[in-house]
LOLUMTOR-95108 format. One record per atom (N, C-alpha, C): x, y, z. Coordinates in pm, whole numbers, plus 32768, in hexadecimal, padded with zeros to 4 digits. Layout:
// LOLUMTOR-95108
XYZ
...
// end
This chain:
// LOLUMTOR-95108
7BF080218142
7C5F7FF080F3
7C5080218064
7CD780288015
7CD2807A7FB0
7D20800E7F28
7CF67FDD7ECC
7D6D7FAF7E84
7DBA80067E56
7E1A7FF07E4B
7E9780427DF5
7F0E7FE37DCD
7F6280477D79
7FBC7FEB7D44
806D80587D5A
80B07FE47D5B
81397FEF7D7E
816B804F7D08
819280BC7D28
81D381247CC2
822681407CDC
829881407D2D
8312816E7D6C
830A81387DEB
83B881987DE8
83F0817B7E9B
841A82127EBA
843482207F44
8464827D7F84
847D82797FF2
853382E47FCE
857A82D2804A
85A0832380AF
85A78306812E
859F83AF8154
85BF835B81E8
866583BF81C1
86C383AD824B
869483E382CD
8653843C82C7
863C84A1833D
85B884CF8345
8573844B83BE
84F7844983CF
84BF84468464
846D8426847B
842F83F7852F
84A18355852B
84B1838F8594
850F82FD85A5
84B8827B85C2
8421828285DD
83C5822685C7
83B481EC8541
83F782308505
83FA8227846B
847D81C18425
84AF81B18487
852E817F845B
852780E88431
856280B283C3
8572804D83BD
8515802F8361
849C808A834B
841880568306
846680988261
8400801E8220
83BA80238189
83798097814C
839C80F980FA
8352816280EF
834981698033
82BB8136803A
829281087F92
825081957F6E
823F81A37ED6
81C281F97E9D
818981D87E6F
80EE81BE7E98
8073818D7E63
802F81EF7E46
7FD181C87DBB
7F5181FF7D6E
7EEC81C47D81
7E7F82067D94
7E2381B27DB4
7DEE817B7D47
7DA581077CF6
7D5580DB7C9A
7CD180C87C6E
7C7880977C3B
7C2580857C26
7C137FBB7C4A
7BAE7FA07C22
7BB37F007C59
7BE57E8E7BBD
7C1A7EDE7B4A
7C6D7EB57AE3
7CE47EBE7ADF
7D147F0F7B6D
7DAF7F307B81
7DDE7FB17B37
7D767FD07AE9
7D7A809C7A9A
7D8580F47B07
7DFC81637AE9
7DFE81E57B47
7D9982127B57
7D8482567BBF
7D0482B17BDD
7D0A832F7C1B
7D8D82F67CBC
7DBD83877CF6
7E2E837A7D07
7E6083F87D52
7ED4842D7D50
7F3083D07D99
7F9383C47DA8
803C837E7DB6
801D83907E3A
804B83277ED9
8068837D7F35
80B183027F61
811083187FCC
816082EC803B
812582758095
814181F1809B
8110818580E8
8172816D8132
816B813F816F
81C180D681E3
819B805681C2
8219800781A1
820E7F798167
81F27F0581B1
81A77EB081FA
81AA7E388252
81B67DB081FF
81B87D9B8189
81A77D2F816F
821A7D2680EF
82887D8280F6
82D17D48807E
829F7D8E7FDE
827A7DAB7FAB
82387DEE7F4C
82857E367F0D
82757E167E7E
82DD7E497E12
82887EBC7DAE
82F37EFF7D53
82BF7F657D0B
82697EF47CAF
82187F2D7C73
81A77ED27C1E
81207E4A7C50
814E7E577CFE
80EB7DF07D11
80627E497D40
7FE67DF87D16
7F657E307D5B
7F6E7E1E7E04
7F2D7E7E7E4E
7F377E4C7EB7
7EB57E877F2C
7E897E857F8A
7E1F7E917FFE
7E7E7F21803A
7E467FA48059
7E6C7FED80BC
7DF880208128
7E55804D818A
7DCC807481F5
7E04810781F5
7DC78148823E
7DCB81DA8268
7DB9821482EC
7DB682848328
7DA782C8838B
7DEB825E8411
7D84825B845B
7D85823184E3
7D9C816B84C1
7D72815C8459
7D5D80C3843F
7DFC80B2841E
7E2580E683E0
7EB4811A83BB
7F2F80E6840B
7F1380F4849E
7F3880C8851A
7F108040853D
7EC67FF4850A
7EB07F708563
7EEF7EF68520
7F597F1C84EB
7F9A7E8D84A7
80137E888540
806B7E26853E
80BD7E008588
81407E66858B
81517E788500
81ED7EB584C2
81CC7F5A850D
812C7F8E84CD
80F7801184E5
80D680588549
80CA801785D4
808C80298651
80D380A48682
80A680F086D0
80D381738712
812C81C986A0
810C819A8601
816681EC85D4
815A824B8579
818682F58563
814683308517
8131832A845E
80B382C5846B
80B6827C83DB
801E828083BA
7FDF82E58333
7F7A82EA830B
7F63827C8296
7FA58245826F
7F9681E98206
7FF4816B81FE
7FBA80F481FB
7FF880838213
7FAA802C819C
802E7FEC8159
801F7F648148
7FEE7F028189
7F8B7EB08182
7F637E1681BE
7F7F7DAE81A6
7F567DC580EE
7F4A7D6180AB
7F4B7D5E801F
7FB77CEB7FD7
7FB07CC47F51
7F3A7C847F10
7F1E7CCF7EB7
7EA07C8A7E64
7EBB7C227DD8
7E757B9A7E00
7EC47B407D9E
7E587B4C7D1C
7DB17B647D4E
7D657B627D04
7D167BBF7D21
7C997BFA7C8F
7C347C397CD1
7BDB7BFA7C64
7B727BFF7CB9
7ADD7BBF7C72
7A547C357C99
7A407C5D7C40
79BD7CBD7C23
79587C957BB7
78B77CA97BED
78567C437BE4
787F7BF27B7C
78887B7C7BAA
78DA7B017B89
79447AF17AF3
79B37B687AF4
79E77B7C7A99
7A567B8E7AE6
7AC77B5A7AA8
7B6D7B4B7AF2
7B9F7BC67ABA
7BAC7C477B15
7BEC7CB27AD3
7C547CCB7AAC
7C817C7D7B1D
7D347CA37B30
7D597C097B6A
7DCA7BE77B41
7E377B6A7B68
7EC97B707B91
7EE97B567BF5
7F7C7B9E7BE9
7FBE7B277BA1
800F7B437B46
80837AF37AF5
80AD7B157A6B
// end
């Protein structure tokens, strides 16, 4: 799992029709302060997730095991919104 953060959307009429219907965000990946680190890429959204929120992504083959993701051609998925982060016992990040 990777944190990253909500940087855009993208839309794109003409795809795998497994594709249809889905959430298609652009996430950066971060550091554990919510600071850029890498490059922009393409998620598949499961949980609702807006431009500016921190959030949990998976990758590859893991990519596939959410409910929304199953049999579908999707290297990067959303899981999960991050409300907090705590690094050795210091609150890095808060969402609000």
């Amino acid at each position: 799992m990777l944190i990253a953060k909500v940087i855009g959307t993208t839309v794109s009429t003409i795809k795998d029709e497994k594709l249809s219907g889905q959430k298609l965000l652009i996430v950066r990946q971060t550091d554990e302060k919510g600071e850029p680190v890498g490059k922009p890429y393409v998620a598949v959204d499961t949980v609702n997730a807006g431009v500016g929120d921190l959030v949990l992504t998976a990758h590859g083959s893991s990519a596939r095991q959410t409910d929304i993701t199953n049999e579908r051609p999707v290297d990067a998925v959303i899981m999960a919104m991050i409300d907090s982060l705590e690094v050795d016992g210091k609150i890095t990040f808060r969402k609000g």
